[in-house]
ChimeraX commands (.cxc) that place a marker at each C-alpha (Angstrom):
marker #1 position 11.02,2.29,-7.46 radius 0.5
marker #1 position 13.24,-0.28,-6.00 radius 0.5
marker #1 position 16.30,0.64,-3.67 radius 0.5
marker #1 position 15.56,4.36,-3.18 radius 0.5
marker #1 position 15.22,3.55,0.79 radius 0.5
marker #1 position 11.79,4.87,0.85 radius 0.5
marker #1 position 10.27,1.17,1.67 radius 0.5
marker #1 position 9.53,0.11,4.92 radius 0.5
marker #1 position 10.90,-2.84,6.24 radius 0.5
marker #1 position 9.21,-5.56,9.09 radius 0.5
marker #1 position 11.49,-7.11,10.78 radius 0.5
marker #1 position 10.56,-10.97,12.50 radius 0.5
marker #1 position 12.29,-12.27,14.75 radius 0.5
marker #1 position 11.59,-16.76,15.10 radius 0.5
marker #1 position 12.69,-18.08,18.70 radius 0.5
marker #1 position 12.89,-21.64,19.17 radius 0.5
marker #1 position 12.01,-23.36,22.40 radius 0.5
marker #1 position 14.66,-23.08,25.07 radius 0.5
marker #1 position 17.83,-24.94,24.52 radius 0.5
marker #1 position 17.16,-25.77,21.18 radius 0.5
marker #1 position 19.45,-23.45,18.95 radius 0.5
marker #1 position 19.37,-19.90,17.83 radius 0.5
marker #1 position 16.91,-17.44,17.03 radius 0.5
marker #1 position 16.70,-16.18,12.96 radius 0.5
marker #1 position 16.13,-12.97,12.48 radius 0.5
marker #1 position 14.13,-12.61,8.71 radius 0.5
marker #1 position 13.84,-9.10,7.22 radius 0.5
marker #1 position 10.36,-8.48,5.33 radius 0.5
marker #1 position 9.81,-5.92,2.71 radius 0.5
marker #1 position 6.50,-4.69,1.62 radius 0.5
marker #1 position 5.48,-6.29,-1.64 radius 0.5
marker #1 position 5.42,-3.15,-4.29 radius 0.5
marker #1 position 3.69,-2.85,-8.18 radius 0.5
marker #1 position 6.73,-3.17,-10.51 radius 0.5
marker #1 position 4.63,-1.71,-13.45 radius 0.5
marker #1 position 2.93,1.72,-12.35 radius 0.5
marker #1 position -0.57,0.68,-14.09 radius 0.5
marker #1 position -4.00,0.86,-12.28 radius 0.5
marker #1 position -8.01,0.12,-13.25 radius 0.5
marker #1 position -10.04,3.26,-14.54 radius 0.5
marker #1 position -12.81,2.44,-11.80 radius 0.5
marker #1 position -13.87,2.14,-8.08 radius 0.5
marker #1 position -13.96,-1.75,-8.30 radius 0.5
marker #1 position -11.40,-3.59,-7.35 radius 0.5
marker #1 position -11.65,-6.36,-10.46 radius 0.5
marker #1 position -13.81,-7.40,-13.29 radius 0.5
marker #1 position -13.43,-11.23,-11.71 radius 0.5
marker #1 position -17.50,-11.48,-11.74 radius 0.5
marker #1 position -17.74,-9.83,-15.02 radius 0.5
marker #1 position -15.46,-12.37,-16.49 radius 0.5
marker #1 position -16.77,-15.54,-14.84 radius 0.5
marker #1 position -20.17,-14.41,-16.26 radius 0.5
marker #1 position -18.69,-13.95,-19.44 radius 0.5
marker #1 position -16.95,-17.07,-19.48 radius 0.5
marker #1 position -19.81,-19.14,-18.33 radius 0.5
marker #1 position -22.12,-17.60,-21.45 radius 0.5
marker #1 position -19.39,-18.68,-23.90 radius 0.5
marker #1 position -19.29,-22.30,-22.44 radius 0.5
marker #1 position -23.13,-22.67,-22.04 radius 0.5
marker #1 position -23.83,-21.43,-25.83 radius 0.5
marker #1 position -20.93,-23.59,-27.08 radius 0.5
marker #1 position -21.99,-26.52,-25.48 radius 0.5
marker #1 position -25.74,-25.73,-27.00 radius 0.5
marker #1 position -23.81,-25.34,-30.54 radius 0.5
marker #1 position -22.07,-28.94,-30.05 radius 0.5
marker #1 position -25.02,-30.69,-28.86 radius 0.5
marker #1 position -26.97,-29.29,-31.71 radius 0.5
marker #1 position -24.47,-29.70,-34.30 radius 0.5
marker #1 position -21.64,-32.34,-33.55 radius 0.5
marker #1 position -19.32,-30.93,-35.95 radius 0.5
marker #1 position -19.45,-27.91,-34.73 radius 0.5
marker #1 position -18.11,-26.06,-37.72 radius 0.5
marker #1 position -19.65,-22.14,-36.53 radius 0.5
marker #1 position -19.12,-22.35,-32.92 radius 0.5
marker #1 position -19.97,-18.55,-31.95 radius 0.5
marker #1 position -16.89,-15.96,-31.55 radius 0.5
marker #1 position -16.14,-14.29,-28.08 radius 0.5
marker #1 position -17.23,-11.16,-29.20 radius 0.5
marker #1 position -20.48,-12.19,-29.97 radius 0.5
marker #1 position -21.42,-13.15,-26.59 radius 0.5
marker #1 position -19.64,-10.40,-24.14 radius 0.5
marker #1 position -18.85,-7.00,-24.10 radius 0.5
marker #1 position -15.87,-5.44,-22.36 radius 0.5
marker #1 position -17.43,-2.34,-21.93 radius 0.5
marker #1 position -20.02,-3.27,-20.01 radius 0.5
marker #1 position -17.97,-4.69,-17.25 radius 0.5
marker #1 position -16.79,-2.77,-13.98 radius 0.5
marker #1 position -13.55,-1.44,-14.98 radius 0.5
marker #1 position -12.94,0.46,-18.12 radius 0.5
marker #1 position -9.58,-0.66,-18.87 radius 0.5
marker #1 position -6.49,0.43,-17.34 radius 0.5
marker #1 position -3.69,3.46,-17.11 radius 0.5
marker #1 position -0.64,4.28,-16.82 radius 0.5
marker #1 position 0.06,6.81,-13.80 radius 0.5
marker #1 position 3.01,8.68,-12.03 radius 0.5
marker #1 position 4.10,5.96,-9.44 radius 0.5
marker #1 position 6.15,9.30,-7.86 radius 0.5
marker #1 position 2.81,11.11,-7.39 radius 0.5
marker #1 position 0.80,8.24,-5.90 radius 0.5
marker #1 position 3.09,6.44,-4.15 radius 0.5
marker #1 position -0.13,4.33,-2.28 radius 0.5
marker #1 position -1.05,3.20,-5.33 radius 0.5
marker #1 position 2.15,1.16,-6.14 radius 0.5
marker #1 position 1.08,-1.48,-2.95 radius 0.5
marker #1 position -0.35,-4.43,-4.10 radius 0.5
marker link #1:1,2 radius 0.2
marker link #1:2,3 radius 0.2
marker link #1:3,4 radius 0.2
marker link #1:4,5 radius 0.2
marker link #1:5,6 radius 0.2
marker link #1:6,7 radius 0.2
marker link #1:7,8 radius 0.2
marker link #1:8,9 radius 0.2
marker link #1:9,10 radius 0.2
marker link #1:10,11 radius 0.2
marker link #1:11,12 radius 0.2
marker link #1:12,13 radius 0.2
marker link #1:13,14 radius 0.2
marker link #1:14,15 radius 0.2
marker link #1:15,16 radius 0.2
marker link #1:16,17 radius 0.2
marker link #1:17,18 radius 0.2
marker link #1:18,19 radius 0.2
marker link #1:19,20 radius 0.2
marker link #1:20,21 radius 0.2
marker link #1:21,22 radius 0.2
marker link #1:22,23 radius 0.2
marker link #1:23,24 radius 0.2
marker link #1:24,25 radius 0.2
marker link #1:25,26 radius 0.2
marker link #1:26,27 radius 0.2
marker link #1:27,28 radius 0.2
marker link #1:28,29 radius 0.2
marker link #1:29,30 radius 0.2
marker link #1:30,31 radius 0.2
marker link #1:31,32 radius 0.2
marker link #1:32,33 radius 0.2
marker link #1:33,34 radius 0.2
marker link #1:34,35 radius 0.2
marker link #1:35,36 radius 0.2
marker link #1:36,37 radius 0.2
marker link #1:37,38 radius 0.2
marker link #1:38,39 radius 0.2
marker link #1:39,40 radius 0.2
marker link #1:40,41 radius 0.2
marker link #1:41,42 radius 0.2
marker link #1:42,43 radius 0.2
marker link #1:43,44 radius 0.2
marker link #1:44,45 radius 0.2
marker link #1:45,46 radius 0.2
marker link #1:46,47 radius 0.2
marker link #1:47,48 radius 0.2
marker link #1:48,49 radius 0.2
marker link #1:49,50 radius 0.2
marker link #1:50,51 radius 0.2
marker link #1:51,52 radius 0.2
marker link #1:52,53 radius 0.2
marker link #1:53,54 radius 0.2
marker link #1:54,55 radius 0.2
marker link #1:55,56 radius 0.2
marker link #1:56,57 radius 0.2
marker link #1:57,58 radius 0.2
marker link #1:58,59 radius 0.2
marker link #1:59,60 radius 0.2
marker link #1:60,61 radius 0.2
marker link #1:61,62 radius 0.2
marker link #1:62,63 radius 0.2
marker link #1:63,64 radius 0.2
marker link #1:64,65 radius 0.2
marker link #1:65,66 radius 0.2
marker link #1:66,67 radius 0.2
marker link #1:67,68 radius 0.2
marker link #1:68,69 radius 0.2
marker link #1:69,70 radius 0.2
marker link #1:70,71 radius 0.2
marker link #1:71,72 radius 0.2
marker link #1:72,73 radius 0.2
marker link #1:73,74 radius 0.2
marker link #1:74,75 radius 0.2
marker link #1:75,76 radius 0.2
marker link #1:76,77 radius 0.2
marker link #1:77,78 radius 0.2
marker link #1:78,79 radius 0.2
marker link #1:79,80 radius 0.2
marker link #1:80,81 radius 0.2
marker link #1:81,82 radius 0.2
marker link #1:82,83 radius 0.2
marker link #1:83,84 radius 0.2
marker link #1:84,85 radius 0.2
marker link #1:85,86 radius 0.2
marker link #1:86,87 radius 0.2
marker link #1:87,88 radius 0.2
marker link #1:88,89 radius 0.2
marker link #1:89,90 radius 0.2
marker link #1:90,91 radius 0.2
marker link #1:91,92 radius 0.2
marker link #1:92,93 radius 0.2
marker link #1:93,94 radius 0.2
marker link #1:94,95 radius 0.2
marker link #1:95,96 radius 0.2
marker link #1:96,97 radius 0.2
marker link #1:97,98 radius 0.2
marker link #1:98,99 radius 0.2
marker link #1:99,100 radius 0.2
marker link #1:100,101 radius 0.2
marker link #1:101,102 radius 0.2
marker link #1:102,103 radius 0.2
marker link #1:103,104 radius 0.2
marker link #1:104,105 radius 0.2
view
């Protein structure tokens, strides 16, 4: 929720060497979730899970090619992963008034 005045601001404050003009003061907000969704799961993100994933698709296309140049049945996506098997089990929507911590990035 933007503007409600419940965000905390920093303040920083840049001095230049003496003699050497003024000082600029720069207000910094905290940077918030715009869309209250979060993971179903303790871990943090299913970046393993998906390099994995990737790297099994490559590897067996690359077999495919090299076995068949044409490469007319090149194996689908689903064939080769499983989305349930990785960390997270998809995401949901959740009151952003309620769990306020959650909105921080």
């Amino acid at each position: 929720m933007r503007g409600t005045g419940s965000e905390r601001s920093l303040t920083i404050v840049c001095r230049p060497p003496e003699g050497l003009g003024h000082s600029i003061v720069r207000d910094m907000s905290r940077s918030r979730r715009r869309t209250p969704i979060g993971g179903i799961s303790s871990a943090d993100s299913e970046k393993q899970d998906k390099r994995q994933a990737n790297r099994r698709i490559r590897r067996t296309v690359r077999q495919v090619l090299h076995q068949d140049p044409a490469g007319e049945m090149l194996p689908h996506e689903k064939e080769l992963s499983n989305p349930w098997t990785m960390s997270k089990d998809g995401k949901r929507w959740f009151d952003p008034e309620r769990y306020p911590r959650e909105m921080r990035k």
